[in-house]
N, C-alpha and C positions, 0 to 999 in steps of 0.2 A: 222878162228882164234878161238882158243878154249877159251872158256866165263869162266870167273874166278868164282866160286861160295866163298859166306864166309860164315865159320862157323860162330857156334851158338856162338863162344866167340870172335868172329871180333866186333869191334866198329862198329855201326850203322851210316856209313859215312854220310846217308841223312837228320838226326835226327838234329832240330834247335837247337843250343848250347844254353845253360839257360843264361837267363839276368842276367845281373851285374846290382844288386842294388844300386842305386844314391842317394848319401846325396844333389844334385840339389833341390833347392825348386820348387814346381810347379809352372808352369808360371801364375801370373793373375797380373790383374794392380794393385792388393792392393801390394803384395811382389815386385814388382818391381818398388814402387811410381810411376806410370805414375795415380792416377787418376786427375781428372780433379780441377781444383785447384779454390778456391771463390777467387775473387781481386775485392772487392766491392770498385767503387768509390765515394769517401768522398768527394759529392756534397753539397753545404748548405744545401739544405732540407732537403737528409740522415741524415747530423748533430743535424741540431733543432729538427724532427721529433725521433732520437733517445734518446736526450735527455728531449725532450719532454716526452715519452713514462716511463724512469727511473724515472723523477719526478713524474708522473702520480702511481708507480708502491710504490714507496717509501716513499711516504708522508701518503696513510691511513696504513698502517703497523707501520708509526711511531707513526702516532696519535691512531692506536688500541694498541701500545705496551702499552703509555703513558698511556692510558686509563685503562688498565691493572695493573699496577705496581702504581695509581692513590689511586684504592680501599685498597692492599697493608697497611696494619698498625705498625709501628715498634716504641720501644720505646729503648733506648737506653743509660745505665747510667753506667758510669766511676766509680770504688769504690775503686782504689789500694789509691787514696791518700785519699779518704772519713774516712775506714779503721785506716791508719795513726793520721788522725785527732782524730779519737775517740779512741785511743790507747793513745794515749798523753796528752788526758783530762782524762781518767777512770784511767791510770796508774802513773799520773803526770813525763813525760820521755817525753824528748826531743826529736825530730825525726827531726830535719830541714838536718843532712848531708845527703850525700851520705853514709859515714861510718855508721850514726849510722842507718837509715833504716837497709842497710844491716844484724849489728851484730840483731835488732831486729827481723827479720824478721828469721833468724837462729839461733835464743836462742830458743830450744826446749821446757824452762821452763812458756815464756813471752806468757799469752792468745792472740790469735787472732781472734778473733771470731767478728765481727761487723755487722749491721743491717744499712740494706739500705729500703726505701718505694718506689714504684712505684703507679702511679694514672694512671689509663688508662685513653686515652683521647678518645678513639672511642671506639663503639661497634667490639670486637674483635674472629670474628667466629673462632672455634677449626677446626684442630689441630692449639695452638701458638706454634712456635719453639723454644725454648731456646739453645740462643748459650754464647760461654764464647768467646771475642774479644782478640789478643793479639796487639800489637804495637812496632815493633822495634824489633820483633824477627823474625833471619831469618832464616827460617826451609829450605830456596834453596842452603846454602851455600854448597858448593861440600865437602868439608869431611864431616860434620853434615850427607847429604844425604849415602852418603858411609858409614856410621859407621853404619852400623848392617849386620844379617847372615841372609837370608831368610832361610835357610835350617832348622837351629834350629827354626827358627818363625815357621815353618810347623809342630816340633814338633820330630825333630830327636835327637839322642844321641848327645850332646855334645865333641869335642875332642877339644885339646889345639893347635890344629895345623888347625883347622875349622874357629878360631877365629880372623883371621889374620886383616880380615875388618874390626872388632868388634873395632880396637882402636881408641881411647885411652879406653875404658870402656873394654877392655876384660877380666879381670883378678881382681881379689880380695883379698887381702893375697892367693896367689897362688894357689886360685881357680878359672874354669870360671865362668866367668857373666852369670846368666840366668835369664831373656835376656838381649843379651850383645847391646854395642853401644850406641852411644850418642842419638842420638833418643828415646831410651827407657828410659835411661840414666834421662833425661829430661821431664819425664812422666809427665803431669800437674795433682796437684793434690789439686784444690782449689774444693771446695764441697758448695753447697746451696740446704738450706731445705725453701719449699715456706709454706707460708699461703696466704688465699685468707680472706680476713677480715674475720680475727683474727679464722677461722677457716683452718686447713692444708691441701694445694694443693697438691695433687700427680702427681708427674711425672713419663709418661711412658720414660722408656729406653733403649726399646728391638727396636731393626729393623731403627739404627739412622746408621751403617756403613754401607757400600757395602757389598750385597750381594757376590761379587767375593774376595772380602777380608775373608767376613766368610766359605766359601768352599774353598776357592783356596789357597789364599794364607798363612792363619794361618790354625793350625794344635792344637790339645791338648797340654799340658807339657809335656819338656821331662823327661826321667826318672833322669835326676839329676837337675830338679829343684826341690824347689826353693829358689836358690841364686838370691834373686833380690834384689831392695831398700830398703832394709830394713836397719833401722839402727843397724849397727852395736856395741859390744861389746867394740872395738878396738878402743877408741877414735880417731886415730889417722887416721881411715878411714871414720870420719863422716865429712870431707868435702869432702867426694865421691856422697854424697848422691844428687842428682837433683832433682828429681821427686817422684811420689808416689809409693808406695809397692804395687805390684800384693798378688791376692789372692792365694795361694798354691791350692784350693780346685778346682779353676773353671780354664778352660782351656781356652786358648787365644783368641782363637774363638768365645768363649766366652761372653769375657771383651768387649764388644764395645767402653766401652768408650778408650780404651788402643788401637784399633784396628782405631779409627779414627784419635787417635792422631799420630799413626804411618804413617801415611798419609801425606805426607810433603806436606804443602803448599810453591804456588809459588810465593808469596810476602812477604816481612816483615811487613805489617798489613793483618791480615787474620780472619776471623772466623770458630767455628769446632761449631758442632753439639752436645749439652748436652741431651737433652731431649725433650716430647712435652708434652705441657698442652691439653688432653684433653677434656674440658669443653670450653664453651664459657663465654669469659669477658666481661663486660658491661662495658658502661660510667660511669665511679667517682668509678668501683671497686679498692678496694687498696690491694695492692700485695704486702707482706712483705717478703723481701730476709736476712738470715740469712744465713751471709755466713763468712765461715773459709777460710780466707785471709793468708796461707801459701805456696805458690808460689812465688818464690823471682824475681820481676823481676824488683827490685833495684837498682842492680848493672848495670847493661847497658840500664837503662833509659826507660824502657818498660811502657807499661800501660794496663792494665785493664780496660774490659769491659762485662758488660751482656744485653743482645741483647735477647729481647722477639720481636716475628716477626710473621706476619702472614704471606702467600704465596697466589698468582692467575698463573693462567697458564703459564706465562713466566716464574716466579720463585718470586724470593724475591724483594726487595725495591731495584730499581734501574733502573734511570733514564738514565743510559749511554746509552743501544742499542736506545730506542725510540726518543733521541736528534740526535745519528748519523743518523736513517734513516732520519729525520725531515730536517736535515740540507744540507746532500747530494741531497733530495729529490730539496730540495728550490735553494741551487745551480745550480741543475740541470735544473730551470726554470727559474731561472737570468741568467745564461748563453746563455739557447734556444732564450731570448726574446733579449739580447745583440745581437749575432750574428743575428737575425732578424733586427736589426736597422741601423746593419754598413751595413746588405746585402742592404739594401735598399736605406743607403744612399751613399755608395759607391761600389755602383756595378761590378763588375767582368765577363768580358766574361770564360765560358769553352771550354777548348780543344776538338775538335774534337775526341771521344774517339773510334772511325773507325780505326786513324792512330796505336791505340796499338795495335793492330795483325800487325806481321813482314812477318806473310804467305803469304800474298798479294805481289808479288815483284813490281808492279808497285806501290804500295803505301809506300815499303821499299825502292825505286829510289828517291820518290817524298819526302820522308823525309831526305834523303841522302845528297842532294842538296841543301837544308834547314839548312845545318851544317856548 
């Protein structure tokens, strides 16, 4: 029989056809759950020994927190109705409504300037922190937190059509806000100048925001600020006004103090960060706060506070974490020593924990029968 030869352009009939690539995962026992599974059984002992071990874990963490937040020095004084008081004896005016705080507190004409004294009770190591407290204002409410423009906070051009989240604050005699939104809107703009007897404390106020706020997320001015709080000409837009007028010269980035306050807290009593006394205060120092008391927070019942505060490793004055660990901790040992007394006095045989493999078929018969 005559032998077929193939040319050079015949398919290579003995040549292994190429693989078809599979979207198949590879087989191991992680992708396919079989691995081998913990079903630990919750014996007494397992119980008390574990709760044994969380108390044991939880109690010096609470007493080291305590111990921490112990050293901690904070002093703490309310001055929105101190203010009032001393406006209604310097001024001879009545302040007992609600109306007339208010209209006082927005007559652009009516001084507000008042002195408060602080007396330190402890020796007080630097940095102290100065914070300004609010109460009853709530910076979580979902329009409040919506109403601004990050784009323009970065520092971009301004359009009328950009400003849509900005409301109700976007607009001005049919100009945009800059910067727009009730947040900015609401600037806090209560100011204090310290002496430390009767000679003038300085306070530092650089490096009080986040650092990813001053890089990240604010930017310079844009080129059509600035339209900001300032009072206006227009009578008729000066109950627009909230908060304090930025600086045209400095850019947002800037302003910390503008850049903390855009930082929505997530309670309605919160504190923001003013500044820090660097020097150290002593016992029976007196600390003279001269403060301009123009933040209306009048009208919905708010208060007022300045909060000078030292800090230790956990952070600031506060007892909360170091009570939870204390008390979970001590549950955790009332519990262990309970189930200790009922085991003992009313004891419990355990199951044969052999019969839980079903792989055995004479011990899957022998429970079968059992049913």
């Amino acid at each position: 029989m005559a032998r077929t030869h193939l040319n050079d352009n015949s398919p290579n009939l003995l040549q292994t056809p190429p693989k078809i690539k599979s979207n198949k995962p590879k087989y191991t026992k992680f992708s396919q759950q079989e691995l081998a599974g913990c079903k630990p059984v919750m014996t007494p002992t397992y119980v008390m020994a574990t709760l044994m071990l969380v108390g044991a874990i939880f109690i010096p963490i609470g007493s080291i927190s305590l111990h921490a937040v112990g050293g901690v020095v904070e002093i703490v004084k309310r001055y929105e109705d101190v203010c009032l008081i001393i406006a209604s004896t310097l001024q001879n005016i009545t302040l007992s409504t609600i109306a007339q705080k208010v209209n006082y507190i927005q007559d652009p004409t009516t001084p507000k300037n008042c002195t408060i004294t602080l007396t330190i009770p402890h020796y007080m190591k630097q940095p102290v922190y100065v914070y300004y407290e609010l109460q009853n204002f709530y910076q979580n409410h979902r329009r409040y937190v919506k109403s601004r423009d990050d784009a323009q906070l970065k520092g971009k051009f301004v359009t009328s059509s950009s400003l849509a989240s900005c409301k109700p604050e976007d607009f001005l005699d049919n100009y945009p806000i800059v910067p727009c939104g009730l947040i900015a809107w609401s600037f806090f703009n209560d100011s204090y100048v310290f002496t430390l007897n009767n000679v003038s404390l300085p306070i530092n106020k650089t490096s009080i925001a986040w650092q990813s706020d001053i890089k990240v997320k604010f930017g310079a001015q844009p080129s059509n600020f600035p339209n900001n709080n300032i009072n206006s000409t227009n009578s008729s837009t000066n109950s627009w006004i909230g908060g304090g007028a930025l600086n045209p010269g400095v850019a947002l980035n800037h302003n910390e103090d503008f850049l903390v306050w855009m930082r929505a807290a997530a309670l309605p009593n919160f504190r923001k960060l003013w500044g820090r006394i660097e020097q150290n205060l002593y016992d029976g120092d007196v600390v003279t706060i001269n403060i301009l008391n123009v933040y209306n927070t009048y009208s919905f019942h708010g208060k007022k506070k300045i909060v000078l505060s030292t800090s230790s490793w956990i952070g600031g004055k506060n007892n909360f974490l170091g009570c939870a660990y204390l008390c979970i901790g001590c549950m955790c040992f009332l519990l262990a020593f309970s189930f200790f007394l009922m085991y003992r006095q009313w004891p419990r045989a355990l199951g044969d924990t052999s019969y839980f493999s079903w792989h055995n078929s004479s011990q899957a018969k022998i429970c079968l029968e059992h049913l």
